[in-house]
N, C-alpha and C positions, 0 to 999 in steps of 0.2 A: 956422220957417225956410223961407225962399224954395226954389223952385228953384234958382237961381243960388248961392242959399249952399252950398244942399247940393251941389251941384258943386263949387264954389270947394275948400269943405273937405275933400270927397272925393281933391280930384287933388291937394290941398297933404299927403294922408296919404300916395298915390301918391307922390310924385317925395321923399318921406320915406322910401320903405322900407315903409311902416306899412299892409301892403296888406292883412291881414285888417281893419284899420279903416277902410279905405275900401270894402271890399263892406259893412261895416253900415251905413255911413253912406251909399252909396247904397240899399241895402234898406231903411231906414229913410224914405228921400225916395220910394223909388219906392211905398209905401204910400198919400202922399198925392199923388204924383204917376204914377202908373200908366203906361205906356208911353213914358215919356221915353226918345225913342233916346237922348240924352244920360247918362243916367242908366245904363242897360243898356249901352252902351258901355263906358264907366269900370267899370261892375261887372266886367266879361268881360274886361277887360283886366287888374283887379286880381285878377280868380281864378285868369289863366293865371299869374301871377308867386305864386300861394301851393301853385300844381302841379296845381290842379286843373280839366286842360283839358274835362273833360266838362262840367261845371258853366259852365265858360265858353264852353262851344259852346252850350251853350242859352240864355245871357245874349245871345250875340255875334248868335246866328240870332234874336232878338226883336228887337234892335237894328234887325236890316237890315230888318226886314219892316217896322218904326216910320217909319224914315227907307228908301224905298223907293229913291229919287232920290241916297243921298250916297254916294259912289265910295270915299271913305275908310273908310265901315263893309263895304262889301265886299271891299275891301283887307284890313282887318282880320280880317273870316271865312276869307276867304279861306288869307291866313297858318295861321291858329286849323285850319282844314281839313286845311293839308297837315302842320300838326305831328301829327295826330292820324292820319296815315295814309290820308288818304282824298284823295288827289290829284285824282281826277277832279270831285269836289263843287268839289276850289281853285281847278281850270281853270277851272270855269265862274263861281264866285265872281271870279276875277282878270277873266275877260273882261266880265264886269261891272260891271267898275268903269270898265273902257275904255270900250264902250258907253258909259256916263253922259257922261265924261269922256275923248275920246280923244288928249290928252294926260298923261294921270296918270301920272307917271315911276315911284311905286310899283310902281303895278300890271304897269306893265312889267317892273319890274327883276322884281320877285316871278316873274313868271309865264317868262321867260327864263329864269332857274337853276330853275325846276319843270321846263322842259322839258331843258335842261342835265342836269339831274341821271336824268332818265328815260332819257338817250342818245337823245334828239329833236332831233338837231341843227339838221335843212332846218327844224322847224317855229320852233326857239329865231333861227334865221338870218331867216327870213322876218318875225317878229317885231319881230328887232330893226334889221331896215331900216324896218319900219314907223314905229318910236319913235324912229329916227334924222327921218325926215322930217314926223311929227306936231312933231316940235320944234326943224325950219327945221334940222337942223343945228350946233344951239347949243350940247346941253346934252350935257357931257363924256363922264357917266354912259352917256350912251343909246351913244357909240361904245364904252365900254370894254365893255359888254354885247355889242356887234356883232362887237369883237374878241373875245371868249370864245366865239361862236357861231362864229366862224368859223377858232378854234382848234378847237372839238369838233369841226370838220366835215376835220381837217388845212388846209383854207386858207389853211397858215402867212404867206404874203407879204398877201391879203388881211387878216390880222388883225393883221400888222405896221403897214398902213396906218390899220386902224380904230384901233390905239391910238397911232398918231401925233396921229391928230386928236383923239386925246380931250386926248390933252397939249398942243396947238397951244392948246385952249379953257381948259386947266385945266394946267398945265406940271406940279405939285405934286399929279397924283391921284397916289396910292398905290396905287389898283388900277391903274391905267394902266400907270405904271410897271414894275409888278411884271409884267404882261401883256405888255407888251411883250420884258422879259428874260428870260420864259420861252420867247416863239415865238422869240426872238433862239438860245437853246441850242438851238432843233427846228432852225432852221436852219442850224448850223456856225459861229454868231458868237459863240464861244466865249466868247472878251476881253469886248468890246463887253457881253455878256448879265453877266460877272462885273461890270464894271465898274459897270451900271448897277444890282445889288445893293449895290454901297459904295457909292456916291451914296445910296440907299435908308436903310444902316444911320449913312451919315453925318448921315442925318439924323433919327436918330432911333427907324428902324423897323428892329425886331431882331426879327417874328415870325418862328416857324419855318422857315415856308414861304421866308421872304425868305433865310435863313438855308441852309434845304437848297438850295434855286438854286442859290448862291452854291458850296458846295461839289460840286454837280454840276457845274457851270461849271469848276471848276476841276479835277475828276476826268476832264472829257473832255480837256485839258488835259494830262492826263500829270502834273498837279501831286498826288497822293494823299496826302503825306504832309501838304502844307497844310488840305487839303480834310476832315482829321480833325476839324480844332476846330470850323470850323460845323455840323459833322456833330453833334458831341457839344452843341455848345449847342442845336441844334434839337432832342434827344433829352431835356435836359433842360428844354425849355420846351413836352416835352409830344406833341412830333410822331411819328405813330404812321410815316409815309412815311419821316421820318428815322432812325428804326430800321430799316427794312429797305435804307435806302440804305447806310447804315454795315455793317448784317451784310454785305449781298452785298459790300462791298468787304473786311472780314476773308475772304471764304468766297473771294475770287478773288486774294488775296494769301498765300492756305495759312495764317492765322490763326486755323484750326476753333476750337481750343480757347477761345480768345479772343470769338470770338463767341459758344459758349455760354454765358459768363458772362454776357454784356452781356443773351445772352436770359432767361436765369434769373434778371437781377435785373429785369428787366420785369414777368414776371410773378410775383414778389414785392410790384411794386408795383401790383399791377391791381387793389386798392381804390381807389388815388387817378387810377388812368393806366388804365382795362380797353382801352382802343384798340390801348394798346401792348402789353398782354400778347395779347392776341389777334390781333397782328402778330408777335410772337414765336412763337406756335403756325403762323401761317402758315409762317415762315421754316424753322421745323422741318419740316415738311411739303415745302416746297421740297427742304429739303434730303437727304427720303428718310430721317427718321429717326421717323417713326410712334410710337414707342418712347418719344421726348422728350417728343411731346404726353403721353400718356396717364399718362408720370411725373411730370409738370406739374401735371395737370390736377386733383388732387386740392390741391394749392396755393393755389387760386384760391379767391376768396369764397365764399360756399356761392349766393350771390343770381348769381353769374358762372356757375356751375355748373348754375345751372335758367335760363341766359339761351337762347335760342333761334341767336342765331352764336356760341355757345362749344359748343354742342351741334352744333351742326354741322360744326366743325371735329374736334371727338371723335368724331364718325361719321366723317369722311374717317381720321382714323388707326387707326380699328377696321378701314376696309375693308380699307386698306393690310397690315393683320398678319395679312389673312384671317378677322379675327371678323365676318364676314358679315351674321349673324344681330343681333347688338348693333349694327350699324354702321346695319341698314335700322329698327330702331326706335328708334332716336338720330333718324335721319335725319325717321323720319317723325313725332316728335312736334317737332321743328325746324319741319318744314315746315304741319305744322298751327298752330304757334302765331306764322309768318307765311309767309304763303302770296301773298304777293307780290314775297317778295327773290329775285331770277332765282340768284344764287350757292345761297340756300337750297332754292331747287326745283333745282338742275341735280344736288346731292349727292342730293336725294330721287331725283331716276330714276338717278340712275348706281350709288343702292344696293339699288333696285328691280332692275336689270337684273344686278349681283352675287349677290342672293339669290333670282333665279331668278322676282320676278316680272314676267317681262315685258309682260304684258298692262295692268298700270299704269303700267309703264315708258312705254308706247305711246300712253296716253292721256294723260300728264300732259307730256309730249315735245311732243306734237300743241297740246296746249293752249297752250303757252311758245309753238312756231315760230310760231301765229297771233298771240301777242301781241306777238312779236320777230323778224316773218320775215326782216332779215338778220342774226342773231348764227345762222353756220354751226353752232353747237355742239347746237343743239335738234335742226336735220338728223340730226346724227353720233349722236345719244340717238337716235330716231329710226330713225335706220338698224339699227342694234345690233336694237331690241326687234323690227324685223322679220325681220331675220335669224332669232331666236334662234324667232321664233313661225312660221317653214318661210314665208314670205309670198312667196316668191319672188319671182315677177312685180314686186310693186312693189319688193322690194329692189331688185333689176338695172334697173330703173327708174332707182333713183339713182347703182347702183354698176355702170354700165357702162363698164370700164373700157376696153375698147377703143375705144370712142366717145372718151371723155372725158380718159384719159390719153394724152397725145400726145408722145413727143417730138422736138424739132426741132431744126435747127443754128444755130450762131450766125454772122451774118457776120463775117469779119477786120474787127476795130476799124482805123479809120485810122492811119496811123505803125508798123506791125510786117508785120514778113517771114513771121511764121506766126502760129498760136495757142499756140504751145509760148512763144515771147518776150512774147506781149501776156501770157498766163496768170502767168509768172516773177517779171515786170515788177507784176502787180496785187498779188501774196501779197508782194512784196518791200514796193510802199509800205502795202499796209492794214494784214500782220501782222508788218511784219520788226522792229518797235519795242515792242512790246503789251509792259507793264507787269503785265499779271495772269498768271497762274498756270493759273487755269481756266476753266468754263465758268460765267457768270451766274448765279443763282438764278430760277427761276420759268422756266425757256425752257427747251426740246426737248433743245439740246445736251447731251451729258454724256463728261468726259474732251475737252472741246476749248475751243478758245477764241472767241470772238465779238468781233467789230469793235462800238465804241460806241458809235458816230452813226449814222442813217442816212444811209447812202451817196447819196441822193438831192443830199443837202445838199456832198458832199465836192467840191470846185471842181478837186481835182487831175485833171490830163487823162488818167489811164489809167482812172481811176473813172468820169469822164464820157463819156471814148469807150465803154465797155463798155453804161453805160447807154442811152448814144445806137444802140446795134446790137440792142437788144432789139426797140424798137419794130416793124420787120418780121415776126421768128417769131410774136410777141403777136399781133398784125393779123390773122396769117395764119390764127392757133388760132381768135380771135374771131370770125374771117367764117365758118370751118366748122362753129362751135357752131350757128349758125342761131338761132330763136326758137320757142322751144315754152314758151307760158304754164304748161303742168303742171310743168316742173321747174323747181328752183332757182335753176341755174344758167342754163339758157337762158330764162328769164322776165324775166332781168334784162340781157338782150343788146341793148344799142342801136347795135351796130356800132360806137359808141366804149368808148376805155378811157382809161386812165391811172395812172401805174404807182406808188401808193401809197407804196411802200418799198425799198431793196433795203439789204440788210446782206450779212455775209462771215461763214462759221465756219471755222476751221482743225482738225477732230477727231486729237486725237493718240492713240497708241497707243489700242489699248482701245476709242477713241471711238466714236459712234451715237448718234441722234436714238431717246428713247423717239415714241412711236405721239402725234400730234398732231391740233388742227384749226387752223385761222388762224379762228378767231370772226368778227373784224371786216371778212373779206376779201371775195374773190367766184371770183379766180382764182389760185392760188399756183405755186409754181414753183419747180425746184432747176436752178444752172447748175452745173457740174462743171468746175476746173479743175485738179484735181489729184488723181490715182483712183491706189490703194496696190494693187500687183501680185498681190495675194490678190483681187482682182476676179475676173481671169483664170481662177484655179484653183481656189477654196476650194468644194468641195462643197455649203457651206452660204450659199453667195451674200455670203461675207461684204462689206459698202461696199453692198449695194444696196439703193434703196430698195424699200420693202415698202408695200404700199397695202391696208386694210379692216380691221389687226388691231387692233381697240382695246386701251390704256394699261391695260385692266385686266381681270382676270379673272372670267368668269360660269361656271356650272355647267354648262353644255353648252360647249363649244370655239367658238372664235373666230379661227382663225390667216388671218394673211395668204393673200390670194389673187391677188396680182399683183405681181409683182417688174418692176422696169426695172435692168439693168446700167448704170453708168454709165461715162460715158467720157468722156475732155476735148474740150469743146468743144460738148457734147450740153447743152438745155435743154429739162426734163421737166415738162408744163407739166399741172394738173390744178385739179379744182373741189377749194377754198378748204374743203367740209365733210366731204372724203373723209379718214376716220386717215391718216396716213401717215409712215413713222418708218424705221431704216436699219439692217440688221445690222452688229451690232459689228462695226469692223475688227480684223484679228487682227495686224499687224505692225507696223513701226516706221515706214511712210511715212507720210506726212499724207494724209487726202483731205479736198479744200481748197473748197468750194463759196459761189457768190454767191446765194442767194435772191432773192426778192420778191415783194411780195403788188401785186394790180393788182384795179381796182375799176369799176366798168361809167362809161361817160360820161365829160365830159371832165374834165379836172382842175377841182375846184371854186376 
């Protein structure tokens, strides 16, 4: 048999199905034809499809060194690399394909969701203006890739633009599409983003994703009772997102019990679905019931049960019920058996610094901020383990709070006689209608409610006068920050900002922010429009906020060390990785606050 046959044959057992027959029958040609990149290709392609990616890494990597020169066997390693974990080998396998070839839309697309997926955004952005212009402009693909770069990066309006053009080229992409009516919801184009889900499903395309949109679209809406059936078809086509979008709307419409079911049959079914059952153990955990994971947990496959994120989230509810000890060796055979999932190493320090060992705490902290130096949350691990090990000097270092918290006033928004009518005026239109019950799943609040856009996006004039009066106090904090390359927060000071977010909570009775960070931020901030008369007088500081006591508890004490009273009209402006969380109010008034988080430089 020729070369040629044996190929021919091999890829007609390929595109059959019949993929252990085509590794022999190339094994069997490559005997008499030894180094046929041809040949080693199709093997390596046919061993990944029979599961056995190791065996096809060593086919795939002979391949490329055969054919030194073809962009598509690097393409292919490439791929083969990062299914097996080893991202950094894919980058350089992707960018060699470019090299060869610096038009190859694969290798583009590949290496754009590698960096996507790693939370690279400036590099996925950079990228994909590159393979916007390596191909004049033409080719659909390369904008819908520029809009997902420049969604990761919030650039919502710029990536409304990129996937314009991708449809101007291509009217009928389906990523396009779908990309588009997603940054249409980041933006407050409610309608518009539902609408362009039914065009989607009218034609056709019912995945989940297209499905849950569709129902959040219509949940920010005020429409919730509609917004249940695509809820539940996305649930049953698999969607792990769309379970927790439907719990948190039972969990904010006082339908607890209801929700447990819906999570208990999840994971029932985490032989056929494990995503969704280990989204149902998240939910649990959101929802402060530790108890449900671990009566769960013995439910689950037994192959579920030695997975390393099913293990991990059983350490988070070991920590939560105070088994300390079980939670740091859960935690840390999680983390040994992968030791590159940032959520699996954040549980291994935060159950290191639970069971008292801080000294690892410190180094495994240190190790993550260098590999992620803006997710604040490595700082806040970080800060704790020096705390806890007497380090002083550098704690106050980061936790200088009389430096670094500042609070300041807000100017009179335009159109109001005081801040008593603009404040009245803003709680009337963001909370005076709220549909929900309570506070969100997965967010700070608890016992209060949360506005469900970001306010950024809200065009009514009392939201955007407010917005429009921050930018001065902002300015003001920023120019006094200065630049000092040692810290965090001032390493990343260019004298400009821009104000990432701003949302509304209304806490009722009872209510208070547990101890937080803003991860993805740089400066956060709490505005106060509506402070409950136990401010004044409750011994225990109750409404104010508390700054450095971490969400959870270590062996040596950890309590707050900085309170700011609050008062209307005050905005309390501080670095983005500092805890910071509010003593329960104790009476029946609201205290009513605007947020936002603000990010160095100008708006991207």
């Amino acid at each position: 048999m020729s070369r040629q046959q044996a190929l021919e044959q091999a890829l007609a057992q390929y595109q059959n199905g019949r993929f252990a027959d085509a590794v022999s029958t190339a094994d069997r040609a490559l005997v008499q034809f030894p180094g046929s990149a041809e040949l080693l290709h199709l093997k390596a392609v046919s061993l990944r499809k029979t599961g056995n990616l190791p065996s096809a890494l060593q086919a795939m990597e002979a391949a490329t060194k055969a054919s030194p020169e073809n962009p598509e066997m690097r393409n292919t390693f490439g791929n083969m690399l990062n299914a097996a974990g080893r991202r950094d080998e894919a980058e350089i396998a992707f960018n060699q394909a470019l090299d060869l070839k610096p038009d190859y839309a694969p290798a583009y697309k590949n290496l754009i969701t590698l960096y996507l997926n790693e939370h690279r955004s400036n590099d996925a952005f950079g990228l994909a203006n590159r393979y916007v212009a390596e191909t004049n402009g033409k080719d659909a693909d390369a904008y819908e890739c520029l809009g997902r770069s420049c969604k990761s990066r919030r650039a919502w309006h710029a990536a409304i633009a990129a996937f314009e053009n991708c449809l101007k080229i291509a009217p009928a992409h389906m990523a396009g599409r779908y990309g588009l009516a997603s940054v249409l919801l980041e933006v407050g184009e409610h309608q518009k983003s539902a609408a362009l889900c039914d065009r989607l499903m009218a034609d056709g395309q019912t995945a989940p994703q297209i499905l849950r949109l569709k129902a959040r679209a219509l949940m920010e809406q005020g429409l919730l009772d509609i917004a249940e059936a695509p809820l539940m078809q996305a649930i049953g086509a698999g969607s792990p997102e769309a379970l927790k979008d439907y719990t948190n709307l039972l969990w904010m419409t006082d339908r607890k019990e209801l929700a447990d079911e819906v999570l208990a049959g999840a994971v029932g079914a985490a032989g056929a679905r494990p995503h969704q059952a280990a989204m149902a153990l998240d939910e649990w955990i959101d929802m402060e019931r530790p108890e449900q994971v671990v009566a769960h947990y013995a439910r689950l496959p037994q192959a579920l049960q030695h997975d390393a994120l099913f293990i991990t989230r059983l350490s988070i509810a070991k920590d939560e019920l105070g088994e300390t000890e079980d939670a740091f060796h859960l935690a840390e055979a999680a983390y040994t058996s992968l030791p590159d999932v940032n959520n699996v190493a954040y549980q291994f320090i935060q159950a290191s610094l639970m069971s008292g060992r801080y000294d690892k705490a410190l180094e495994e902290a240190r190790k993550w901020e260098g590999r992620e130096p803006l997710d604040q949350n490595w700082i806040a691990l970080k800060v704790d383990a020096l705390r806890m090990l007497g380090r002083t000097e550098e704690f106050q270092e980061l936790m200088d709070f009389d430096r670094f918290v500042k609070p300041a006033q807000l100017p009179l928004p335009d159109g109001y006689a005081s801040l008593d009518e603009f404040h009245a005026d803003f709680i009337e239109q963001v909370h005076g209608k709220s549909a929900y019950k309570t506070h969100p799943l997965g967010q700070s609040a608890r016992q209060g409610i949360q506005s469900p856009m970001n306010l950024m996006f809200d065009e009514r004039p009392v939201v955007q006068n407010y917005i429009k009066q921050l930018y001065e106090p902002v300015q003001a904090y920023v120019d006094a920050l200065g630049h000092d390359p040692n810290n965090p927060i001032t390493a990343r000071n260019t004298g400009q900002f821009h104000i990432n977010g701003v949302w509304s909570i209304y806490l009722l009775a009872g209510g208070r922010h547990v101890s937080h960070t803003h991860p993805h931020g740089w400066i956060s901030s709490a505005y106060y429009m509506a402070v409950p008369p136990e401010a004044d007088t409750d011994p225990d500081r109750a409404g104010w906020i508390k700054f450095g006591e971490p969400p959870y508890k270590m062996p040596d004490p950890a309590p707050a060390l900085h309170w700011v009273k609050p008062t209307p009209g005050t905005l309390v402006l501080f670095p983005a990785y500092m805890w910071h969380g509010t003593v329960p109010i104790s009476g029946v008034a609201p205290r009513v606050t605007a947020p936002l988080d603000i990010l160095p430089g100008a708006a991207p």
